[in-house]
C-alpha positions in Angstrom: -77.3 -20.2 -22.9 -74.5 -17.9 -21.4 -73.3 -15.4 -23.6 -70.5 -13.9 -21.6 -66.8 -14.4 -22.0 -65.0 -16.8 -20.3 -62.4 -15.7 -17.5 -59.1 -16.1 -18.2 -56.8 -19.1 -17.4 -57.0 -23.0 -17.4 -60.3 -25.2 -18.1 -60.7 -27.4 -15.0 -63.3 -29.9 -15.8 -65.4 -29.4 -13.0 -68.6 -29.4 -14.9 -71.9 -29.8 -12.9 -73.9 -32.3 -13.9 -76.5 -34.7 -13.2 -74.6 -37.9 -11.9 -77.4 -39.7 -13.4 -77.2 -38.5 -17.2 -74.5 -39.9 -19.9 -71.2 -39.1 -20.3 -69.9 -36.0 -22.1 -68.5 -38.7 -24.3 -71.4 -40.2 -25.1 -73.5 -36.8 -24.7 -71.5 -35.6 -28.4 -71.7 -38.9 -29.9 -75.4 -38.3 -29.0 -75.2 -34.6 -30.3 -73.5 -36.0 -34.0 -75.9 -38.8 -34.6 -79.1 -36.6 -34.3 -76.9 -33.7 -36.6 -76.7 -36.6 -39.1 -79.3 -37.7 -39.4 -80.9 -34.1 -39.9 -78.8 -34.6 -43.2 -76.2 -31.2 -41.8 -73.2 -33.1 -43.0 -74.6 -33.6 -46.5 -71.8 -31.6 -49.3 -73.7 -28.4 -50.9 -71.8 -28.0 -53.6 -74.6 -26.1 -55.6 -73.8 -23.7 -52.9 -69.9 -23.4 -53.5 -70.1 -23.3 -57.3 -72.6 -20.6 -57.0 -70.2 -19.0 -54.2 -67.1 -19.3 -56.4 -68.8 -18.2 -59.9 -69.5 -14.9 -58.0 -66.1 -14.0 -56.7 -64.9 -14.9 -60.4 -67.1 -12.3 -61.7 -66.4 -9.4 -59.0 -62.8 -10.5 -59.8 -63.3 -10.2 -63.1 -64.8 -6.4 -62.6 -61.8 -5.4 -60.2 -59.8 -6.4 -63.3 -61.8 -4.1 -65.4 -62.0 -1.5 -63.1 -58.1 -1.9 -62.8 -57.3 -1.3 -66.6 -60.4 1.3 -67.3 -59.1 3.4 -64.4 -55.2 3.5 -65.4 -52.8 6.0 -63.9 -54.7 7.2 -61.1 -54.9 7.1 -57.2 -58.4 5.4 -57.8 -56.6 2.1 -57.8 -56.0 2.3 -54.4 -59.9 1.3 -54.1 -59.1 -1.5 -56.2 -56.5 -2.4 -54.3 -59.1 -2.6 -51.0 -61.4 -4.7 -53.0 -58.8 -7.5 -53.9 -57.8 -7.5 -50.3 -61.4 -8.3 -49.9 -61.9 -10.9 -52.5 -59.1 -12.5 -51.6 -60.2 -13.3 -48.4 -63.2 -14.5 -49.3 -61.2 -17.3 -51.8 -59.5 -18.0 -48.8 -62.7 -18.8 -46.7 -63.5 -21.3 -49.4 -59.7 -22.5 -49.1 -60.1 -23.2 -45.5 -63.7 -24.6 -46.3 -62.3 -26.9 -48.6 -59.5 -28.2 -46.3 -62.0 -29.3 -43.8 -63.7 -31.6 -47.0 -66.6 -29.2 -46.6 -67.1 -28.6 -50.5 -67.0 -31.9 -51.9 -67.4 -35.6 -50.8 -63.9 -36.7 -52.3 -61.2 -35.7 -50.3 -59.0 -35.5 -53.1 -61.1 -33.1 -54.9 -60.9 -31.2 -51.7 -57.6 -30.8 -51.6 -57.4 -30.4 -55.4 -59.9 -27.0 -55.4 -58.3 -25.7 -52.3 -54.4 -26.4 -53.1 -55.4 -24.4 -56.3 -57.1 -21.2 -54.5 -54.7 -21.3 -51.8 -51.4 -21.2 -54.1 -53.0 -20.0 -57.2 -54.9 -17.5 -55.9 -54.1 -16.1 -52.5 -50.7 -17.0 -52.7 -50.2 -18.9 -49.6 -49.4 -22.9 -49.1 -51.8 -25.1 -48.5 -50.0 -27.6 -47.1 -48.9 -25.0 -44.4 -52.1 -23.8 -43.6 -53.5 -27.7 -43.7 -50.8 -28.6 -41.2 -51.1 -25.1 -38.6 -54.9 -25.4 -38.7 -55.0 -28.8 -38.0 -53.5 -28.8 -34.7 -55.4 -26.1 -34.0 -58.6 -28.0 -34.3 -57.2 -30.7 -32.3 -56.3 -28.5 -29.2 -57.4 -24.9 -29.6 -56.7 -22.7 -26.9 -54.3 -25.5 -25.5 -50.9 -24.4 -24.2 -48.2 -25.7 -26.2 -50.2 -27.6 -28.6 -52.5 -25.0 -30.4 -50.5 -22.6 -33.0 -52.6 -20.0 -33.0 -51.5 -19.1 -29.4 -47.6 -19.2 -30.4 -46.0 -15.9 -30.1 -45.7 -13.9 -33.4 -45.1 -10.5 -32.3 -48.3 -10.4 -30.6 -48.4 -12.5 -26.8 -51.0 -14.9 -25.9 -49.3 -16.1 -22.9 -48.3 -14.3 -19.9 -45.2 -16.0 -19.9 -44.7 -15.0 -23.6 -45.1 -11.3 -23.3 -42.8 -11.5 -20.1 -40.0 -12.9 -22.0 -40.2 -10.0 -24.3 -37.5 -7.1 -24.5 -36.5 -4.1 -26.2 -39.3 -2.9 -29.0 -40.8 -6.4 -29.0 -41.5 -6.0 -25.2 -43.0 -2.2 -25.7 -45.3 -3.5 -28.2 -46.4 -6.2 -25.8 -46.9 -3.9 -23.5 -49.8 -2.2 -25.8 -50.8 -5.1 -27.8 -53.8 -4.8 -27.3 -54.7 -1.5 -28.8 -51.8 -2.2 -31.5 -53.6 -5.6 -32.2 -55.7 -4.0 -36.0 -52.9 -1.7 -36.5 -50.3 -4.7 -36.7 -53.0 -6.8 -38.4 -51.8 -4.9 -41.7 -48.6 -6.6 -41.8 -50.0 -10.1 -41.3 -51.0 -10.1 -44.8 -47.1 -10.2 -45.4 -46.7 -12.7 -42.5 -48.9 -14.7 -44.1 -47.6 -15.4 -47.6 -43.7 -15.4 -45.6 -44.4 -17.7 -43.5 -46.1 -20.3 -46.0 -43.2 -19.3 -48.7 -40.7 -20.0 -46.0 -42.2 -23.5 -44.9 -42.3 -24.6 -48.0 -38.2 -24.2 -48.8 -37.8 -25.8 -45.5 -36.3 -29.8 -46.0 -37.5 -30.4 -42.3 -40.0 -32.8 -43.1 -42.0 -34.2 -46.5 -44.3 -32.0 -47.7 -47.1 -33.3 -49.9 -47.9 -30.8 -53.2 -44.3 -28.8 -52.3 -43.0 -28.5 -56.0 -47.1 -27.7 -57.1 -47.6 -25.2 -54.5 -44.2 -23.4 -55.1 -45.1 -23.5 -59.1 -48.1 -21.8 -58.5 -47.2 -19.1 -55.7 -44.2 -18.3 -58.0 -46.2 -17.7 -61.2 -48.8 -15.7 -59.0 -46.7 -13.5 -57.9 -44.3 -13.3 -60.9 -48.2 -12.2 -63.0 -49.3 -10.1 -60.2 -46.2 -8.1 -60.1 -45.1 -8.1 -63.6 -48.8 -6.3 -64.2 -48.6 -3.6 -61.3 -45.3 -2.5 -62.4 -45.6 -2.6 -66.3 -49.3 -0.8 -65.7 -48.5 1.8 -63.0 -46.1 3.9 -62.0 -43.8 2.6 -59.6 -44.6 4.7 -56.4 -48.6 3.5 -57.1 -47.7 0.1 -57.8 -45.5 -0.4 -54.3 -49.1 1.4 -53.1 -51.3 -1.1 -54.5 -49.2 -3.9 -53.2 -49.4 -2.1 -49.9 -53.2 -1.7 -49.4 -53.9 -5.1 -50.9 -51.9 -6.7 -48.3 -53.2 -4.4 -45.4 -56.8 -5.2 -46.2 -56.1 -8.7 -46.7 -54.2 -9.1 -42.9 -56.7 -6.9 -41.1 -59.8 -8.3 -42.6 -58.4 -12.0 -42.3 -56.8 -11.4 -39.0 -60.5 -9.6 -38.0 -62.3 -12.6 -39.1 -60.4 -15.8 -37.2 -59.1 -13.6 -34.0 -62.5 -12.6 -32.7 -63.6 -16.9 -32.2 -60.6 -17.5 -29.5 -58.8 -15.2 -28.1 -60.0 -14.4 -25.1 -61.7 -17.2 -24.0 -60.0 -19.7 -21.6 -56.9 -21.6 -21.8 -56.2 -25.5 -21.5 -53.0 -26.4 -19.4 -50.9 -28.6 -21.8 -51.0 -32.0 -19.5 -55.1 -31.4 -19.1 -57.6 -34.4 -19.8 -60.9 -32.2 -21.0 -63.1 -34.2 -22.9 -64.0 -33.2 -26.9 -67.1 -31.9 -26.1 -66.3 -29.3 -23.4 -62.8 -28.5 -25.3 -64.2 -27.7 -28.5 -67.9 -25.6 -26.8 -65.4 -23.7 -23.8 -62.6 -22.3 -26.2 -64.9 -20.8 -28.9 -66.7 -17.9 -29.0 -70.1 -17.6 -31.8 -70.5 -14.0 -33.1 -74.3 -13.0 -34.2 -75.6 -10.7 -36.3 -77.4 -10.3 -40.2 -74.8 -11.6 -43.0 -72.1 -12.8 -40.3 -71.7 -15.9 -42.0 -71.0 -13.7 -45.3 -68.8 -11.7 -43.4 -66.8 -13.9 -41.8 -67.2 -16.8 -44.3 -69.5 -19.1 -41.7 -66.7 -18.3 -39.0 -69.2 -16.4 -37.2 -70.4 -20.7 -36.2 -67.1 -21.1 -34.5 -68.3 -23.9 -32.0 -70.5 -25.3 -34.5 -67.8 -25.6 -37.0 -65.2 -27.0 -34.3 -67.6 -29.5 -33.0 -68.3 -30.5 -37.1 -65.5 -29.8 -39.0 -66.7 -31.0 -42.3 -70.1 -29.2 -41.8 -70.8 -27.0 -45.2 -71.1 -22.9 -44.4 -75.1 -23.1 -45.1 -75.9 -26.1 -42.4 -74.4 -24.3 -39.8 -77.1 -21.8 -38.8 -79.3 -25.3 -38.0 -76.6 -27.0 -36.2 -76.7 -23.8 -34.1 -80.2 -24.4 -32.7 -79.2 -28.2 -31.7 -75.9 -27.2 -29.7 -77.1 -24.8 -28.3 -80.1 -27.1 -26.6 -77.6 -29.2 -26.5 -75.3 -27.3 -24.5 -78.4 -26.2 -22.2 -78.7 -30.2 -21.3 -75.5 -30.5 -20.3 -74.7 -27.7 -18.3 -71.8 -26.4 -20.8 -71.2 -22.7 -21.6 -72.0 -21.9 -24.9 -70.5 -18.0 -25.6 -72.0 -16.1 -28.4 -72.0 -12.2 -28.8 -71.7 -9.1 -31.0 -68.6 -8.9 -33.3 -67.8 -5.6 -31.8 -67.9 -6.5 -28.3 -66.2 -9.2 -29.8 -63.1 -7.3 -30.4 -63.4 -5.4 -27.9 -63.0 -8.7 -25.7 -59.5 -9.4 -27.6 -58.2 -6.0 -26.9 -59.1 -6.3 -23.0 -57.4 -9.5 -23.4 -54.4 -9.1 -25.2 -53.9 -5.7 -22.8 -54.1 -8.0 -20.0 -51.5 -10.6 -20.8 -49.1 -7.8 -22.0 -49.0 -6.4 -18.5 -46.5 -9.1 -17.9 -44.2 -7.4 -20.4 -44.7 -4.0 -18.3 -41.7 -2.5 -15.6 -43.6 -2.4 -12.3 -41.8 0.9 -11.9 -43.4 2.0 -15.0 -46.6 3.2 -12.7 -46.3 7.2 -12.7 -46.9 6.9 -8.4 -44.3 4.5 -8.2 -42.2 6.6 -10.0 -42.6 9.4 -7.6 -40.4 7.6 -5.8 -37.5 6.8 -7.2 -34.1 8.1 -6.3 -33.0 10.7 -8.8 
């Protein structure tokens, strides 16, 4: 098993392998029948009731907290906590859009259109559609979402494009990468409020999921404003929001960026795709951390896989992986990050005026 980070730039499937063994293709039909029939794709819902009971009672004592500690800048610890516990609904919202909690698919998108709308505040249907495409191509140029540029540039050619303050900030995106995560909170419920009003396309739940994002909000602000003061209500809001971006933004970034990229027109098999582009993080209570998005390669290569099998499906990919000759990248969540800020610093140098260097700048003519 290699646990280093991939170099970027394009996969080229040169793979070495024995000329004798199966192909790749067959090699992950190989890999899902044994992960069957180990019973990994069986639903845990004992699991996800348990799961979701919990984070209704620590909602239910932020709530407390929230009305026993009235006028006070204490809230503001509140206000880190929902940013928290929000996130965590949300793990279970992207859980259940992968048919992870239950066998029905409808009941999936039942439980998860609720917490997503209802709870968090985003759409489902947006984040069903995004996520998606990223499954199908992550880490693939003009196909995966997640690279699109949104203030932050994945692409060289992205960050080159960029000018006046959006080209500074590609220029140091990579150490402004957490500090902007506090406004992607706000991206987030903008971008899924936006999609929603759009009459592009047909949108399935798009009167439901408005219905509920509106009376969300509508309750959540009514209460801030009627309960504190105005200047500590527009505070709440604020650190709610900035917890909720960095500690989503710190949960999905560290699984791809960073690792390589797939030219658009490139023929790469499932197998390779999925294992090459994602990066595991280790360490004790990940999986809690990160909502079992610490598994990234496990969970691309079995979408459907519940949080708890994960760990187990490690052990056989990994082997696996080991057969086959295919990187399998797994490290610390720190050096994680710090792998994304190398990264991102290294595709905003496109964005950078050669004649920015200080000994280039010696000489210039005055």
């Amino acid at each position: 098993m290699t646990l280093q980070s991939a170099t970027l730039g394009p996969i080229r499937n040169t793979i070495t392998r024995d000329p004798n063994a199966p192909s790749l293709v067959n090699s992950y039909s190989v890999l899902l029948k044994s992960v069957k029939e180990a019973g990994l794709l069986r639903r845990t819902r004992g699991f996800y009731i348990a799961l979701f009971a919990l984070l209704v009672v620590a909602l239910g004592g932020l709530m407390t907290g929230f009305i026993m500690i009235g006028d006070s800048w204490f809230q503001l610890l509140i206000a880190g906590g929902l940013g928290i516990l929000l996130t965590q609904f949300a793990f279970i919202t992207h859980e259940a859009s992968h048919r992870q909690v239950f066998d029905s698919g409808r009941a999936n998108d039942r439980i998860g259109r609720f917490l997503a709308a209802g709870v968090v505040g985003i759409s489902y249907a947006w984040w069903m559609t995004k996520h998606t495409r990223h499954h199908a191509n992550p880490n693939t140029i003009g196909k995966d979402p997640d690279i699109e540029y949104d203030t932050i540039a994945f692409l060289e050619e992205d960050a080159a494009k960029q000018r006046g303050l959006m080209r500074w900030i590609a220029q140091r995106q990579g150490y402004l990468f957490f500090p902007l995560l506090t406004l992607e909170g706000l991206n987030l419920h903008y971008l899924s409020i936006r999609t929603l009003f759009e009459k592009k396309e047909r949108i399935q739940g798009r009167a439901l999921e408005l219905s509920l994002i509106g009376v969300r909000l509508a309750a959540y602000v009514a209460v801030l404003f009627l309960m504190l003061p105005m200047g500590m209500a527009f505070a709440f809001l604020g650190v709610q929001l900035a917890v909720f971006g960095v500690y989503m933004g710190a949960s999905f970034a560290p699984n791809h960026k960073g690792m390589p990229m797939i030219a658009k027109d490139a023929k790469v098999d499932f197998l390779s795709k999925q294992v090459l582009t994602s990066r595991n993080i280790r360490g004790r209570g990940m999986a809690t951390f990160m909502g079992g998005l610490n598994y990234q390669i496990e969970h691309h290569l079995f979408p459907n896989m519940p949080r708890p099998h994960l760990a187990r499906a490690r052990e056989m990919v990994i082997a696996h992986c080991e057969a086959q000759n295919i990187m399998y990248t797994e490290t610390t969540l720190m050096r994680s990050y710090g792998i994304v800020i190398q990264y991102l610093n290294r595709v905003g140098l496109a964005a950078r005026d050669p004649f920015d260097c200080p000994e280039v700048a010696r000489y210039r003519r005055p």
